[in-house]
Steps between C-alpha positions, in 0.01 A plus 500: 500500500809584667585877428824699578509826505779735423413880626677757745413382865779635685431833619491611903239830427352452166158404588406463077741283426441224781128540426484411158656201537314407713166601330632272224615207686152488669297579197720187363368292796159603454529351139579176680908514414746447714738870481833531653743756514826442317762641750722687238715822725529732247563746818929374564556454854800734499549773199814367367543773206805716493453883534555536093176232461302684803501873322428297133157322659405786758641816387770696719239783638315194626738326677588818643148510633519185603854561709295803654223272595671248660401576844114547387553160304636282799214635737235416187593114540414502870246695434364217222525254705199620682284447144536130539563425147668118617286402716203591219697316211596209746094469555330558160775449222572125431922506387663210303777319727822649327647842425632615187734815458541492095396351192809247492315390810180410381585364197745252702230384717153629391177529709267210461139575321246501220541847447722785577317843519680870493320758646400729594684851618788618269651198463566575140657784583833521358675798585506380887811449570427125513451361146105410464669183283419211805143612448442401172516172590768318360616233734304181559365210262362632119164290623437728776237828384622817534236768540531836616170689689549879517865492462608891445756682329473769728593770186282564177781364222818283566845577378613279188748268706185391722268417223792260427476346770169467562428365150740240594294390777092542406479308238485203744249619730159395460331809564583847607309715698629896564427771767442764293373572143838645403604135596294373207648767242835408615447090486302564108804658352743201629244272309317421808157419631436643822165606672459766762339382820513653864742530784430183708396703781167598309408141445326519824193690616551717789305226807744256364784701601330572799447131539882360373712801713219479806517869523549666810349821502713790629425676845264771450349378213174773572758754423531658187861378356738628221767244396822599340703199358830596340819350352818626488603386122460799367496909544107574576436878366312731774455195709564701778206748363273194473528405855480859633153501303382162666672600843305792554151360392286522815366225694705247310802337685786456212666158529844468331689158395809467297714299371785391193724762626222742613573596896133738502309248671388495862341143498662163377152312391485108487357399136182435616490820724665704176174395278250600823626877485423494163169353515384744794730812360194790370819583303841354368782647339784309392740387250472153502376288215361267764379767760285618181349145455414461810299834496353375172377137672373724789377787323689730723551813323862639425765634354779368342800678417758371206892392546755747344828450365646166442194354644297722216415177318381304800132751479423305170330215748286795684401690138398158386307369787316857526449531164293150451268597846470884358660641839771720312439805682642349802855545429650836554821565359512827693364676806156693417279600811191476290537191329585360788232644723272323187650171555422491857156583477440322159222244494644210274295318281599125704243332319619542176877410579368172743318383182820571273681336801275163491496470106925495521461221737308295305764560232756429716359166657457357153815561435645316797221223465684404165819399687 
């Protein structure tokens, strides 16, 4: 069948979000389907919002920050260029031929296909401050399915106005598949059937990964490594405390990458050479939803520590996701040399959150083998 696929896909630096869609599109063709992208910018080209709109969406401390960062922001996009991220979507993510900027858009002229699938990241998100409405699905013949697979929220509950329109929307879907188990909670009390399945990152093993992204192995890779992956969406507490800790651990060379705002980092990965410092990393700390699943596929321990402030709700995904493998003690809300010290020397029970791993695969394949 021919499959679109609305999800975020835009990003320069943020490694999760390109890999997931692609984990899905290529789980899709491994299904024997024929998966395209549908092209939809919710990123505008130029920010066309007055100042009044700009302190309403971001806040005026923020855009404070951001005047103040200006400098550090203009050398980050030279700097992202040397991640790659085109040249990687232009070779492994399959687009459909036209772009759409808004709903009106893809209502006017839909994208061809049997079905149109949301997910996954937060595209249900709706306190972006691009409405999550174009990813509910409402454009394109009645005939076409609509399913979503591991759409998220990205919060616990939704506001009153957003139930609205999202029971506007479901009811036409043919099945719905959430992120998180909050997701399920949240989809129940709109009168909605919705089951929780994985990230589409963790529908692979870690050799196919190796075999899809033909890893390249960092230089050095006899040395012992510590990989620090951070984003800049939110206020880390005592990050800098965490990264003394790993800095001054002894024969271990600290390896720093950043990115969404985050100027720490002192490499610029490709995707495939992001995912090899986590799979030879002894130790990661991040906080990264995706930098965590990748240390789950290759049972790398770490460390993962939550968003704060507006972003609060965005840790639901991480509480979930650790919750259901029984890794909960790797989040740390708050610098503590002897947890910490624990965490790095912990020997995790990988067995026992592989087999937990496989079982939600099989869950999730049947659920995508009903499309």
């Amino acid at each position: 069948m021919r499959i679109g696929i609305m999800t975020f896909w835009e990003s320069k630096n943020n490694y999760g979000q390109i890999l997931q869609l692609f984990a899905l599109q290529q789980y899709l063709k491994k299904l024997g389907h024929d998966p395209f992208l549908i092209r939809f910018k919710r990123v505008p080209p130029n920010d066309t919002r007055t100042l009044i709109q700009k302190i309403r969406d971001e806040g005026l401390l923020r855009l404070i920050l951001q005047k103040l960062e200006a400098p550090k922001r203009k050398k980050s996009i030279e700097l992202d260029k040397l991640r790659h991220f085109r040249a990687f979507k232009a070779e492994n993510i399959v687009f459909g031929k036209k772009d759409y900027r808004n709903l009106a858009e893809l209502r006017a002229d839909p994208p061809k296909a049997d079905v149109y699938i949301v997910g996954s990241d937060q595209v249900w998100n709706n306190k972006f401050s691009v409405s999550a409405e174009p990813f509910l699905l409402g454009f394109g013949d009645d005939r076409i399915k609509r399913i979503s697979y591991a759409a998220s929220f990205g919060q616990s509950v939704i506001d009153e106005e957003t139930q609205l329109l999202f029971k506007k929307y479901l009811p036409a879907f043919k099945a719905i598949s959430v992120r998180e188990k909050s997701g399920v909670d949240i989809c129940n009390h709109m009168g909605v059937a919705a089951e929780w399945l994985p990230d589409p990152t963790l529908l692979f093993e870690a050799r196919e990964w190796e075999d899809m992204l033909c890893l390249n192995m960092p230089n050095n890779i006899n040395q012992k490594s510590i990989f620090a992956y951070t984003l800049g969406n939110s206020k880390i507490k005592d990050l800098d405390k965490f990264v003394g800790f790993l800095r001054r651990k002894s024969g271990y060379k600290l390896i720093r990458a950043g990115a969404n705002s985050d100027f720490s980092g002192d490499c610029y990965p490709t995707i495939p050479e992001w995912v090899a410092h986590i799979k030879q990393a002894d130790f990661v700390l991040t906080t990264s939803f995706h930098g965590m699943v990748f240390c789950i596929i290759y049972n790398t321990n770490f460390v993962i520590l939550p968003n704060t402030g507006k972003a609060l709700g965005m840790n639901e995904r991480i509480v979930s996701l650790l919750a259901k493998l029984g890794l909960q003690d790797h989040i740390m809300d708050k610098y503590s040399h002897e947890k910490l010290n624990g965490l790095f020397t912990k020997k995790v029970n990988w067995g026992y959150v592989n087999e937990q791993l496989s079982n939600w695969r099989i869950e999730a394949n049947e659920f995508l083998m009903r499309l």
